[in-house]
SEVEXBA-530382 format. One record per residue (C-alpha): y, z negated, x negated. Coordinates in pm, whole numbers, plus 50000, padded with zeros to 5 digits. Layout:
! SEVEXBA-530382
YZX
...
//
This chain:
! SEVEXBA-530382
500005000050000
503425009249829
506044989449873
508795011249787
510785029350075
512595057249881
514795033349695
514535000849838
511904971849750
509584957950040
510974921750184
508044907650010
509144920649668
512704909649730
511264874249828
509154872849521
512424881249275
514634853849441
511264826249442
510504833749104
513874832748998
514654795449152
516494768948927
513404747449076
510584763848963
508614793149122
507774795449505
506634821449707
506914820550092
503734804250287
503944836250534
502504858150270
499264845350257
498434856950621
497884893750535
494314904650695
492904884250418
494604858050423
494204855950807
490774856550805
490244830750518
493044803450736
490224810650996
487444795050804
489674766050666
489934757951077
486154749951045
485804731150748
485244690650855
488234680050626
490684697950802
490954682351124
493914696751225
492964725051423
490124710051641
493574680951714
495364710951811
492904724752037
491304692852197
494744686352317
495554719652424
492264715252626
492104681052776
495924683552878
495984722452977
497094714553339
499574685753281
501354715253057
500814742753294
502304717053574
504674710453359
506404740653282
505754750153638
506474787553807
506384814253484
506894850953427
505504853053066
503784833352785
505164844652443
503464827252134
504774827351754
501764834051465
498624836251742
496424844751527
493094855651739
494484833552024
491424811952081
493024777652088
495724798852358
492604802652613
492984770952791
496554770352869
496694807752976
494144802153223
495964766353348
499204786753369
496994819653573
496254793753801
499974788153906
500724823753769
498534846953873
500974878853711
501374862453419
502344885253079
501214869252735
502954882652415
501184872752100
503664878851816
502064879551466
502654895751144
498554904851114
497394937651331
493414926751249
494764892251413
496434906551713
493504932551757
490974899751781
493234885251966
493954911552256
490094912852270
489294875752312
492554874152568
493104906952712
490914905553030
492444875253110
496004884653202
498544916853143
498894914252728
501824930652513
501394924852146
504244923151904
503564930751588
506404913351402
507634878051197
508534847351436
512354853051516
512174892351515
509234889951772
511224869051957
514474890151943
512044920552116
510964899052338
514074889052478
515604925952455
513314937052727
512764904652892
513764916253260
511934891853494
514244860553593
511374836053588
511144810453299
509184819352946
506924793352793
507154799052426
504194786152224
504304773351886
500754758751766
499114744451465
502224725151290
502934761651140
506614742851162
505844720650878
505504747750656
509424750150658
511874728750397
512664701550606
516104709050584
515454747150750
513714727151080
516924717651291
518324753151238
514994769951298
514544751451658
518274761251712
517464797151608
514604797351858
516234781152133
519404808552108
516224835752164
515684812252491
517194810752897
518244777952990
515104765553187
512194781852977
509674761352789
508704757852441
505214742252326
505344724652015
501914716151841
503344696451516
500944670351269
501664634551215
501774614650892
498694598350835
496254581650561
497564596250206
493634603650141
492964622950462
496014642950441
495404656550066
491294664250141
492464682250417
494314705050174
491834704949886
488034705050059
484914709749806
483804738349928
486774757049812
488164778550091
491784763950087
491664773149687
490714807049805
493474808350092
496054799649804
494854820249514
495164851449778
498454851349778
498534862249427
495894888149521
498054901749772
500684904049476
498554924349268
497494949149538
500564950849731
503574946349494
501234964549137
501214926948976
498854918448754
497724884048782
494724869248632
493404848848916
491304824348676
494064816448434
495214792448778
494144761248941
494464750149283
496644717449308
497514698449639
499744669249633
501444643249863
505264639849852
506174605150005
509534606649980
510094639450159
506894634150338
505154664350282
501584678050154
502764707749884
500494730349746
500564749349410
499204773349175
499134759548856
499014777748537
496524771148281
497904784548004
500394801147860
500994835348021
502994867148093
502974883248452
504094915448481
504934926148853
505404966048875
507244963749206
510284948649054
509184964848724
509464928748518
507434908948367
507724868948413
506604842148180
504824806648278
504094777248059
500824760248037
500974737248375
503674754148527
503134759248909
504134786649199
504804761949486
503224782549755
503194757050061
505174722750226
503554710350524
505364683650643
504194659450849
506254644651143
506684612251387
506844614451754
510494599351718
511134627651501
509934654451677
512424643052045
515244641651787
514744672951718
514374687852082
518314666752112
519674681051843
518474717051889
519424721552278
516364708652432
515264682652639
511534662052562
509594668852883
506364650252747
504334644552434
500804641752409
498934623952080
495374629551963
493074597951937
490884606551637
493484626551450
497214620451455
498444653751575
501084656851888
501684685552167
505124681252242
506484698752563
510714704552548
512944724952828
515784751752766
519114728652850
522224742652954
//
C-alpha cells in the first residue's frame, strides 16, 4: 500500500514524523494498530482470561440491555464509534428493536475486514449503513445526512476513551457532543482503577498476544510507510502510572539501532532501552466519569458497575 498521494505523505506518515520527533520521547498513535491485523489480533486479546475487560463490557451491556434501551427511549438511529465486528452491540440493538422497530445502526470504524464481520453478524437484524471512517469524521457524515428528527444513541464501548492523554478527554466529549442534537444519547463503556497487579497482567498476559498486538504496529510501519524495523531488536513493556493513573505500553529498544522509514525518507536513531510509547489507557472513577458528562454538555442519566471486574456503562443525555 503506498502512502504517497502525488506529493503529499499519508496521515499516518505525518503522525509518525511529529511522534517520533516529540521532546518526550517517541509515540505513535494507539489507532494504528487496528489495521486488519491489528483488528483481528485486539480480537483474540478479548479472550485471553487476563483481560477481563471485554467480558465487563459485555456482561453489562447484556444484563442491563433494557434499562438502556428504556432509557434512551423512542430512537431513529444507533451510531457506534470503533465497532469492531459488533458482537458486544447485539444485545442493545435488539433491546432498542423492541421499542424501535425501524431502527438504522451505523457502525463507524477505520477497519473494512471489521465492518464487513460486522454487517454480517448485525445486518439481518435491523437497516445497517457502515461508515468507513476515524471517530469524529464518522460522526461528521453521520450528522450531514442525519434527516430523521428522532434522537441518536451514540455508542462508545470498551474504554477505547482511555486511550486518549487525559488532558485530550474533556475536549474529546465536547467534540462529540457538538456532532450531537440536544436530546440524543451517548453510551459510555469506560474501565475503573483497580488492583495495580490485575491492571498490568491484563496488559502483559503469558501467552503473548498483547506483545503481538503492540509489535504490529511497527509491522504496519514497515509494510505501509517502507520502514524497516527489526521486530526482535524490541521488547514488549507495560507499566502502571499512578500519578496520572494510567496503564502505558511501550516498545522498548534493545539495543542500539538505526530505523530508516522510506515514507518520510529518514532514518531515526534509538538508544539501547529507549521506548516508542504506543498506548495510555487510563483508568477512571464513577465520580469522574459524571464530571465529565457536566463539563462536556451532558447530563448523567445512569451508571451501571460490574461486580467481578470494575468496569462502568455510563448512560449521559444531549442538554440544551
Amino acid at each position: 500500500m503506498s502512502t504517497l498521494i502525488g506529493s503529499e505523505l499519508s496521515q499516518f506518515a505525518l503522525d509518525v514524523a511529529a511522534g517520533f520527533s516529540t521532546a518526550g520521547g517517541k509515540r505513535i498513535a494507539p489507532r494504528y494498530f487496528y489495521d486488519d491485523l491489528g483488528s483481528a489480533l485486539f480480537e483474540a486479546i478479548t479472550l485471553l482470561p487476563e483481560y477481563g475487560l471485554t467480558r465487563a463490557d459485555e456482561r453489562l451491556l447484556r444484563i442491563h440491555a433494557d434499562e438502556i434501551a428504556q432509557g434512551a427511549g423512542k430512537l431513529g438511529t444507533v451510531a457506534e464509534l470503533g465497532s469492531g465486528n459488533g458482537k458486544k452491540t447485539l444485545p442493545i440493538l435488539r433491546a432498542v428493536l423492541q421499542m424501535n422497530p425501524q431502527i438504522t445502526y451505523q457502525p463507524i470504524d477505520v477497519s473494512a475486514a471489521a465492518l464487513a464481520v460486522c454487517e454480517r453478524e448485525i445486518g439481518s437484524l435491523c437497516e445497517m449503513k457502515p461508515v468507513l471512517n476515524d471517530w469524529m469524521q464518522g460522526m461528521s457524515e453521520i450528522g450531514r445526512k442525519r434527516e430523521e428528527n428522532l434522537p441518536l444513541l451514540l455508542l462508545f464501548f470498551g474504554s477505547s476513551v482511555g486511550n486518549l492523554d487525559r488532558t485530550e478527554i474533556p475536549d474529546f466529549f465536547r467534540d462529540l457532543r457538538s456532532h450531537l442534537r440536544p436530546g440524543d444519547f451517548f453510551l459510555l463503556g469506560a474501565d475503573l482503577v483497580k488492583d495495580i497487579d490485575t491492571m498490568i497482567a491484563a496488559y502483559d498476559d503469558p501467552t503473548g498476544v498483547t506483545a503481538a498486538f503492540n509489535f504490529n504496529v511497527l509491522g504496519r510501519m514497515n509494510r505501509e510507510l517502507q520502514a524497516n524495523f527489526d521486530l526482535r531488536a524490541f521488547a514488549h513493556e507495560v507499566r502502571w502510572n499512578s500519578e496520572a493513573r494510567r496503564i502505558e505500553m511501550h516498545l522498548l529498544s534493545c539495543r542500539d539501532q538505526d530505523v530508516f522509514i522510506g515514507a518520510l525518507d529518514r532514518a531515526y536513531h534509538l538508544e539501547p532501552g529507549e521506548t516508542i510509547w504506543t498506548e495510555s489507557s487510563h483508568k477512571f472513577s464513577e465520580e469522574e466519569l459524571r464530571e465529565y458528562a457536566r463539563l462536556s454538555g451532558f447530563a448523567s442519566v445512569a451508571t451501571w458497575v460490574d461486580e467481578e471486574w470494575p468496569f462502568a456503562e455510563a448512560l449521559w443525555r444531549a442538554t440544551e
